[in-house]
PARO-54609 format. One line per 5 residues: for each residue y, x negated, z negated of N, C-alpha, C, O, CB. Coordinates in steps of 0.001 Angstrom, whole numbers, plus 500000, padded with zeros to 6 digits. Glycine has a CB too. Layout:
Y/X/Z/Y/X/Z/Y/X/Z/Y/X/Z/Y/X/Z  ...
This chain:
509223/502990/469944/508881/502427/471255/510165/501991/471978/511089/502804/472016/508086/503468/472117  510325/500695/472600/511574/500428/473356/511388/500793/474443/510307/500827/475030/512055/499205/473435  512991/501277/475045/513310/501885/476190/512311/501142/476893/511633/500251/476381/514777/501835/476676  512214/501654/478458/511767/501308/479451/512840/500575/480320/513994/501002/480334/511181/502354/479953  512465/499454/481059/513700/498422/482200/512943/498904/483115/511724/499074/483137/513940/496413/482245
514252/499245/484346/513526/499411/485125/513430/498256/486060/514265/497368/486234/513780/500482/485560  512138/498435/486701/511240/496849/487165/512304/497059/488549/512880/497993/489108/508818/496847/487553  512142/495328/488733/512559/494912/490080/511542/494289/490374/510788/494027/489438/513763/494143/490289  511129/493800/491862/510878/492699/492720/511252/491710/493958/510817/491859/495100/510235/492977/492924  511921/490922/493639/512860/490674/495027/512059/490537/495794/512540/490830/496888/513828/489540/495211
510664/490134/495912/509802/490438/497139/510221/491652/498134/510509/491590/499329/508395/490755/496613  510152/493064/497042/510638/494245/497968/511880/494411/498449/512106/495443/499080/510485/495360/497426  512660/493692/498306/514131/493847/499307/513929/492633/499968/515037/492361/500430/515843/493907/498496  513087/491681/500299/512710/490654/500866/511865/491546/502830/512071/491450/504040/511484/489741/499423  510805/492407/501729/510001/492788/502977/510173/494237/503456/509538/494751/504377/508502/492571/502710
510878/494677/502896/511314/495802/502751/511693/496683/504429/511187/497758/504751/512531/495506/501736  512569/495976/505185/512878/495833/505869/512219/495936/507349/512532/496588/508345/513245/495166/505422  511175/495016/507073/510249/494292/508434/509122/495834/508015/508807/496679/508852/509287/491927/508126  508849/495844/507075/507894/497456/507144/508130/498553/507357/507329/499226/508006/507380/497907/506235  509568/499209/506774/509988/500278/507537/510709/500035/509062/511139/501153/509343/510895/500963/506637
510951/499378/509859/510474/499166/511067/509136/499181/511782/508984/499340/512993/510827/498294/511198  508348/499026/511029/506674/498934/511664/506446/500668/511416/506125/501480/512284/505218/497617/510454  506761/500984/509739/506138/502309/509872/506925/503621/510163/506281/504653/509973/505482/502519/508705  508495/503785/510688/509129/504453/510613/508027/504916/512051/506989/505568/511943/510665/504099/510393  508629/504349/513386/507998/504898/514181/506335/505856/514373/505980/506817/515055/508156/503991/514709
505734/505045/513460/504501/505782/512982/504615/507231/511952/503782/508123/511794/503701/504645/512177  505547/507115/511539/505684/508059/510451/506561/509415/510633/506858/510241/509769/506247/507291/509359  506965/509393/512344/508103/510142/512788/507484/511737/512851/508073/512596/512196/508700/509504/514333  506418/512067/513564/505614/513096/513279/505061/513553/511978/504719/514735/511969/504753/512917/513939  504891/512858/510839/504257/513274/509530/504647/514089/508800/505373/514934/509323/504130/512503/508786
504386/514224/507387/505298/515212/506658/504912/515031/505614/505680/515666/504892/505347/516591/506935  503814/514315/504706/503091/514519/503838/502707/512687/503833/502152/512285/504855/501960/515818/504167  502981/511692/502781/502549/510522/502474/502494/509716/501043/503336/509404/500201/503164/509943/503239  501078/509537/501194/500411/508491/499211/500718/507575/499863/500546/507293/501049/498409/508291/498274  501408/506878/498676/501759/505786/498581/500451/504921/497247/500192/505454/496168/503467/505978/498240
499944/503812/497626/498781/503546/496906/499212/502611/496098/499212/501564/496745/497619/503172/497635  499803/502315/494382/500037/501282/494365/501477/501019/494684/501829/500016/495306/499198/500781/495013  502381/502026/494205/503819/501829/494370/504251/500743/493068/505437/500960/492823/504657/503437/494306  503846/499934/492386/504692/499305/491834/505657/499295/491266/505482/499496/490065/504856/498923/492175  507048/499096/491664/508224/499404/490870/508616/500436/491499/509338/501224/490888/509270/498410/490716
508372/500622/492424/508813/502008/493223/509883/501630/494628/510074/502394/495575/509797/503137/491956  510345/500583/494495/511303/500178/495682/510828/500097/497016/511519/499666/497939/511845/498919/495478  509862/500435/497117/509685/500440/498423/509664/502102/498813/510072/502484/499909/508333/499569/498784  509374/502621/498244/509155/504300/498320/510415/505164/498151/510525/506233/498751/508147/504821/497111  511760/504491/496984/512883/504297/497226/513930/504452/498643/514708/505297/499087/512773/503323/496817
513447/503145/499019/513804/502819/500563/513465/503562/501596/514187/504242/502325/513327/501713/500973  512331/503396/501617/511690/504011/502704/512066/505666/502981/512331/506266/504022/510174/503806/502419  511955/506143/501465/512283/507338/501790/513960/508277/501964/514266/509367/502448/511505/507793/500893  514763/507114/501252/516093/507585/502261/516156/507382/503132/517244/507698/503615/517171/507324/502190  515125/506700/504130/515477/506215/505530/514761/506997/506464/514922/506875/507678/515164/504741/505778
513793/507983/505820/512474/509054/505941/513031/510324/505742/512027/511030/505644/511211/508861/504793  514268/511250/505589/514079/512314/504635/513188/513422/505341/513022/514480/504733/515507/512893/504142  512568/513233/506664/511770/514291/506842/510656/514288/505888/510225/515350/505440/511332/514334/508146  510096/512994/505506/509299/512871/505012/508459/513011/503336/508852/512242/502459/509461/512187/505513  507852/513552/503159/507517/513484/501388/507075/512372/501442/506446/512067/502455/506415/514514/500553
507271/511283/500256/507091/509903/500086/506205/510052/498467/506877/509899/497446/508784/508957/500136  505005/510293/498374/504305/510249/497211/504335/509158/496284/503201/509251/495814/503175/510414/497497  504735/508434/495852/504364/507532/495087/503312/507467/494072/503635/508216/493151/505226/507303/494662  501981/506784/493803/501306/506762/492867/500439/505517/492380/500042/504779/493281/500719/507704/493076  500066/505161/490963/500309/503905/490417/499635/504128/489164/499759/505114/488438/501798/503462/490323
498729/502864/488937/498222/503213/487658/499023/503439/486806/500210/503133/486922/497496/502440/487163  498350/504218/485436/499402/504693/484317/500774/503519/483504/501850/503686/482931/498267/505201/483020  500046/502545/483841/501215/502239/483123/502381/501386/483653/503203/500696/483050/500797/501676/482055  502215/501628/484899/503414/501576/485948/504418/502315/486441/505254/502031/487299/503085/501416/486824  504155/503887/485431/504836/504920/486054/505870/505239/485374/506546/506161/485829/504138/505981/486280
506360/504516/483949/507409/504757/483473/508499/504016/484333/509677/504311/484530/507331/504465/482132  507858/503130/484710/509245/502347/486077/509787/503093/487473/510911/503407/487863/508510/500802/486948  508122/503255/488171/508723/503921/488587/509414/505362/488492/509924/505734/489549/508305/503720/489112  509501/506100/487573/509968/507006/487266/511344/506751/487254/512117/507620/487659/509438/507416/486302  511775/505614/486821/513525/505279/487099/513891/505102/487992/515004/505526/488301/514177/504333/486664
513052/504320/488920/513751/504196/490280/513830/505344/490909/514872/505346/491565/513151/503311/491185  513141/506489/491055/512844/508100/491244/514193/508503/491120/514995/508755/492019/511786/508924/490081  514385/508539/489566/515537/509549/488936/516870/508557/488997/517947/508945/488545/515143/510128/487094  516728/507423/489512/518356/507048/489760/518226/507300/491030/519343/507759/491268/519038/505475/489424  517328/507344/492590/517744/507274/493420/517985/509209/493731/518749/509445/494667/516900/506230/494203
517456/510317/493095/517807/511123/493402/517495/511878/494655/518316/512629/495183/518628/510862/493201  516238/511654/495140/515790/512121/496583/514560/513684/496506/513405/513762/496088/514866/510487/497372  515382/514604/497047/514649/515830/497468/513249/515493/497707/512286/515996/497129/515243/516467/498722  513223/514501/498706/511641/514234/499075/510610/513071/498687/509601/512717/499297/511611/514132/500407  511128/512606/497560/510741/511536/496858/510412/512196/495030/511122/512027/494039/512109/510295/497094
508956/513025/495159/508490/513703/493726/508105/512973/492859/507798/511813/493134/507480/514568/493730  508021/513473/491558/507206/512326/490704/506159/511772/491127/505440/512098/492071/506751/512695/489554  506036/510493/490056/504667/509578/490657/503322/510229/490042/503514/510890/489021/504717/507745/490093  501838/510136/490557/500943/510877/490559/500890/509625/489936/501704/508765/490271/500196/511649/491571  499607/509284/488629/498255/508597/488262/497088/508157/489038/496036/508794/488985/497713/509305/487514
497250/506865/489917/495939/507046/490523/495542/505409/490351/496145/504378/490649/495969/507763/492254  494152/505696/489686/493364/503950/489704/492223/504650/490984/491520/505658/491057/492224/503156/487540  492496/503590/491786/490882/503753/492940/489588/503806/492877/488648/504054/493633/490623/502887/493703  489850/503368/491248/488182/503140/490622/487846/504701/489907/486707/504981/489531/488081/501594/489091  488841/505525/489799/488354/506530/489140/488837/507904/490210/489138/507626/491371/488969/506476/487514
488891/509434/489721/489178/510330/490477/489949/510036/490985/490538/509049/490544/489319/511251/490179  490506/510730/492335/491756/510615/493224/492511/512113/492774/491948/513104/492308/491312/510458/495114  493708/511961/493022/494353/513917/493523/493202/514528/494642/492499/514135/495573/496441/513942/494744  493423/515387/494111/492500/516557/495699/493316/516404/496788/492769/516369/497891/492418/518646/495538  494426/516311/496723/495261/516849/498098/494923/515635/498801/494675/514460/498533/497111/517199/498016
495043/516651/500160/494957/515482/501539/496336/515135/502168/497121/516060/502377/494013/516147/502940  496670/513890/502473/498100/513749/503055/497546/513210/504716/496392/513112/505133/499259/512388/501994  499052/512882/505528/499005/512457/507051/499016/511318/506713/498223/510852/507531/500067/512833/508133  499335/510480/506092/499698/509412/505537/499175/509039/504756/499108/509786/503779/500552/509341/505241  498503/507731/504662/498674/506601/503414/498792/505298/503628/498253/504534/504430/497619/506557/502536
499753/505132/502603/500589/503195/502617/500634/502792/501599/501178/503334/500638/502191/502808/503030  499673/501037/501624/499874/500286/500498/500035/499133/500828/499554/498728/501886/499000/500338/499616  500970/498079/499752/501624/497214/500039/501406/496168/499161/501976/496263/498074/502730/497587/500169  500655/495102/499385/500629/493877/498470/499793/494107/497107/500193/493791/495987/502161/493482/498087  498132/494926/497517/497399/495364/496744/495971/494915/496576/495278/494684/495585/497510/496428/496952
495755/494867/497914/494072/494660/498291/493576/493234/497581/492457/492971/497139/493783/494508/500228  494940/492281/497620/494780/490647/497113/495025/490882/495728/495048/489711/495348/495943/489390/497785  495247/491639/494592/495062/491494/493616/494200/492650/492999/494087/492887/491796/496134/491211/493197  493691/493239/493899/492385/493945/493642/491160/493400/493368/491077/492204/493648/492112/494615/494562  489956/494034/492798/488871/493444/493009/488322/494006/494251/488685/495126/494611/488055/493523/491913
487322/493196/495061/486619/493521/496308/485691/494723/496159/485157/495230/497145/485819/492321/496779  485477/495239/494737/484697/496917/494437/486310/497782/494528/486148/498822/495166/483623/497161/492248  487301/497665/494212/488426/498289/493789/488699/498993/495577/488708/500129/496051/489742/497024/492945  488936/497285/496253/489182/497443/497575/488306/498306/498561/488710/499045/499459/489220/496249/497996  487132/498063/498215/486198/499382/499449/486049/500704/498576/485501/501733/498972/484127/498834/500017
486522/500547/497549/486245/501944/496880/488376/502414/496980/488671/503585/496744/485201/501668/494636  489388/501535/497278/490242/502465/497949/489824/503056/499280/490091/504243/499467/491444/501847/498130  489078/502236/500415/488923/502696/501381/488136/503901/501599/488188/504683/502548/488642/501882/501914  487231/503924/500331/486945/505159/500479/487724/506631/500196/487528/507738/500698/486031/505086/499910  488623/506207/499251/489196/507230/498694/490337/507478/499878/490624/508657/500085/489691/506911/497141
490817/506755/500443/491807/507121/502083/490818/507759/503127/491239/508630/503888/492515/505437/503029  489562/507356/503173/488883/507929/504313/488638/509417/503500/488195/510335/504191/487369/506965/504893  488862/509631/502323/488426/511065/501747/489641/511801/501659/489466/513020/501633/487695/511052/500267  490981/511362/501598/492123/511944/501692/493346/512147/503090/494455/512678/503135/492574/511302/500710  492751/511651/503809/493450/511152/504936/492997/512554/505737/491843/512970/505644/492937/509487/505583
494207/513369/506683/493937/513962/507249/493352/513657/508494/493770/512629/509027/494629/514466/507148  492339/514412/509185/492095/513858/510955/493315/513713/511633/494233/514503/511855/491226/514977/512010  493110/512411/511945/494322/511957/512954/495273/511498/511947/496422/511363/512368/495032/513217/514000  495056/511210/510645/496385/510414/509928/496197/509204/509857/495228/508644/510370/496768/510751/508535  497424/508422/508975/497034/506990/509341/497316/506637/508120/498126/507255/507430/497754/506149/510525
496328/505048/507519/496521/504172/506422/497046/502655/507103/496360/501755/507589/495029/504083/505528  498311/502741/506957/498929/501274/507062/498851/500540/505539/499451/500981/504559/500669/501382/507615  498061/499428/505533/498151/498277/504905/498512/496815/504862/497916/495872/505382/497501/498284/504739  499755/496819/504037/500866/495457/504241/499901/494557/503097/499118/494908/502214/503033/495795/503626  500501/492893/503718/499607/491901/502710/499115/490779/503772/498566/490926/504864/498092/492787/501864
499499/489614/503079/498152/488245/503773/496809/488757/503820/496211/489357/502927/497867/486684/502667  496397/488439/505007/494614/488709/505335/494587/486867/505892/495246/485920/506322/494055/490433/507138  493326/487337/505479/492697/485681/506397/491641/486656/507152/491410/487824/506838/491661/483926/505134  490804/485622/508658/490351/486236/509661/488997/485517/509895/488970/484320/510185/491331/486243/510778  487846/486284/509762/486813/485655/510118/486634/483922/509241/486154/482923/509778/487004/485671/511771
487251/484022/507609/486867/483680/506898/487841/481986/506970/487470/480869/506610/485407/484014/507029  488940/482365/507484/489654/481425/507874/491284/482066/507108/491348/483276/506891/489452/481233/509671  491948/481575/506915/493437/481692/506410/494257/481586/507491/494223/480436/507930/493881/480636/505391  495020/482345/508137/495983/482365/508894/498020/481682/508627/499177/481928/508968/495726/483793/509061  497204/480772/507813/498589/480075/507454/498003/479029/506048/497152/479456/505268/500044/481502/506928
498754/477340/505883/498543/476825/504661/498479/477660/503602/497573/477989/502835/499370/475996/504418  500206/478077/503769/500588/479136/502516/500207/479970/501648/500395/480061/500435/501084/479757/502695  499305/480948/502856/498023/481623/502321/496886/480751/501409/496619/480919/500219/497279/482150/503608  496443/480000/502128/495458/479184/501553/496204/479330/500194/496194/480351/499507/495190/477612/502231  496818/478231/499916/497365/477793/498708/497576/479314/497596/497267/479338/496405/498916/476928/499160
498114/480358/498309/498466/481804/497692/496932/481960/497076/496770/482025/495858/499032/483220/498998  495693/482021/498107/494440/482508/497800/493593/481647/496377/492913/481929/495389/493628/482362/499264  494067/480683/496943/493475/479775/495427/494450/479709/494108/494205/478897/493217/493252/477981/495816  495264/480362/494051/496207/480521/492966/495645/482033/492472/495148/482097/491348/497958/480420/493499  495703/482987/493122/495116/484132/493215/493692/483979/492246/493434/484629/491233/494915/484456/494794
492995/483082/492787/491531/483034/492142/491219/481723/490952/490155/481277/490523/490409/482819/493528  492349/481436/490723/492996/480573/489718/492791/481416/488473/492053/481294/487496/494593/480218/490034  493941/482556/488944/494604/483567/487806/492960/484580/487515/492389/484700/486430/496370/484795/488677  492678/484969/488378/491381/486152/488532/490216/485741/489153/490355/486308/490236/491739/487410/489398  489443/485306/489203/488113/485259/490138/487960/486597/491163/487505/486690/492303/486683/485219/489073
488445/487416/490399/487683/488657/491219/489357/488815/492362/489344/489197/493532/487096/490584/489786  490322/488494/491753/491267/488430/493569/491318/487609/494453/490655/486584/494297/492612/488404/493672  492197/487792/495801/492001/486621/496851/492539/487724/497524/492847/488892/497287/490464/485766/497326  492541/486537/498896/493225/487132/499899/491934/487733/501026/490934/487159/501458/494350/485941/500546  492416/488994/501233/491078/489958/501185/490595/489684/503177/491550/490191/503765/491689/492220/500565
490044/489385/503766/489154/488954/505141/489317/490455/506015/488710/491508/505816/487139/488482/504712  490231/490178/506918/490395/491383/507875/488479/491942/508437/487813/492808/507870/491606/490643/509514  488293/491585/508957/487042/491638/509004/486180/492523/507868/485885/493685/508148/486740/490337/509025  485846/492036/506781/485722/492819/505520/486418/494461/505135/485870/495357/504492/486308/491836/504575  487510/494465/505643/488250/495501/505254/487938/495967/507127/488318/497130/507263/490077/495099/504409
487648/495667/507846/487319/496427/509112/486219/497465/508655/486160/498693/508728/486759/495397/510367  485354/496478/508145/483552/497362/507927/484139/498260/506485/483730/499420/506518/481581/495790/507338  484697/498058/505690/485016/499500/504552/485515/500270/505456/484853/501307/505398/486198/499405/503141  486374/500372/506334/487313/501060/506799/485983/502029/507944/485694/503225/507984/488762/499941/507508  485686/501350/508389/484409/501899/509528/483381/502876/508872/482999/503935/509371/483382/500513/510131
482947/502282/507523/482105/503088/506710/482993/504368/506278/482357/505223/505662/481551/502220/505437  483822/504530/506415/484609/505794/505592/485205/506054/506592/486370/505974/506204/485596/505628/504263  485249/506405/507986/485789/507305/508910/487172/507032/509554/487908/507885/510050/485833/508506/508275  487419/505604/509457/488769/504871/510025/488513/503850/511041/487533/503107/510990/489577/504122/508887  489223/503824/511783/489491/502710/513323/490669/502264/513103/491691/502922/512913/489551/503409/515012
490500/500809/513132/491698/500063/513416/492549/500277/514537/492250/499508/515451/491395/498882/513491  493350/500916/514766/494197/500831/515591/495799/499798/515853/496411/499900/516917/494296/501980/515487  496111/499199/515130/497526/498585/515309/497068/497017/514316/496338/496994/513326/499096/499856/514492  497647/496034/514861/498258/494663/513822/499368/494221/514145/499883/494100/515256/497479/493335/513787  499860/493895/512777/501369/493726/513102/501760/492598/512452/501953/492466/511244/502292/494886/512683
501873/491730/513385/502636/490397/512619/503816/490806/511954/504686/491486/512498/503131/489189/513642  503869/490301/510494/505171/490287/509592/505494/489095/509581/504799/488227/510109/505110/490762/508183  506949/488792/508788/507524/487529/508404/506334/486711/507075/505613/487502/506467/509288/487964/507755  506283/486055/506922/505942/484687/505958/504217/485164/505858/503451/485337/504910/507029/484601/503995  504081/485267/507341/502760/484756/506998/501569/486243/506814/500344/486126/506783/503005/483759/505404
502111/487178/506743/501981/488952/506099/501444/489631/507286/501765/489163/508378/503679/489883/505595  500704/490624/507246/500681/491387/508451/500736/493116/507692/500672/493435/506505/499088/490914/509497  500884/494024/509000/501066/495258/508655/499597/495462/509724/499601/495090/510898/502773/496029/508959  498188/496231/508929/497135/496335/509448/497245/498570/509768/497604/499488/509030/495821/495416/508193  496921/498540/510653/497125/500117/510625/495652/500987/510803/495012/500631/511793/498216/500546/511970
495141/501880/510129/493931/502999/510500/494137/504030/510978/495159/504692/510797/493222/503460/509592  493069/504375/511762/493679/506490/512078/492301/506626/511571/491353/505894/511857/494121/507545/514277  492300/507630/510797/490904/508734/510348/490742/509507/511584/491568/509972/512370/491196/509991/508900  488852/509528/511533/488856/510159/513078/488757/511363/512795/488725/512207/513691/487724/509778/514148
């Protein structure tokens, strides 16, 4: 079997930035956070030297976790543990965190994948914690930028079953499983940072 590379995305040192500003302040009280869908791991990386109060979970379907496992063990962080196994379509971990954050997921999800994460945050999420979700939304069935557009039909180019997922849509999963929108956050190129509290 050949070594493992470990993955980059210049997306994540692109947005990297504009999100831990949105969620540091949110995240100042916590202690405990899933990460849904860590990817290469650079954002969980980041975030969490800039966090060390914080446990920064990372977790990712299986066969994403030999990557991030490098970015883990080169960055060397007390509060940054191995990555957990988690597809949304199947069991979750038992444990409940204050926290959950995912980033650039819901649009290459399928729309069963997507209300069946929301369920699995409204089942893990402590009362009073919060699920911030980064990513293009379109609004009331409209695209909030060309760019998007063009992103969404490339999206459903590659997959039928992705796209750029309808704030609205992800309001009513979120409502059905015990979450209120509380925060939107305009990002750079077009992106927003959408925030929940479990009641």
């Amino acid at each position: 079997m050949p070594p493992v590379e470990k993955p980059y995305a210049e997306s994540c040192d692109q947005n990297r930035d504009p999100i831990l500003a949105v969620l540091a302040p949110l995240l100042r009280p916590r202690r405990r956070l899933l990460e849904i869908g860590s990817g290469t791991g650079q954002h969980a990386v980041y975030c969490a030297a800039a966090l060390p109060h914080l446990t920064w979970q990372c977790s990712d379907r299986a066969e994403q976790l030999p990557g991030i496992r490098l970015w883990i063990a080169e960055a060397g962080l007390s509060n940054l543990p191995p990555p957990l196994e988690l597809d949304v379509l199947k069991p979750w971990p038992a444990e409940c965190f204050e926290a959950i954050f995912s980033a650039n997921t819901a649009h290459i999800m399928s729309l069963e994948a997507v209300e069946a994460m929301f369920a699995g945050v409204g089942a893990h999420l402590k009362p009073g914690g919060l699920f911030a979700l980064y990513g293009p939304f379109s609004r009331d069935g409209r695209h909030t930028s060309p760019s998007n557009a063009r992103f969404d039909a490339w999206l459903r180019d590659q997959d039928p079953a992705m796209g750029v997922r309808d704030q609205r849509k992800l309001e009513q999963f979120a409502a059905a499983h015990g979450l209120q929108l509380t925060a939107e956050h305009a990002m750079p190129v077009n992106n927003f940072t959408l925030v929940w509290e479990r009641n």
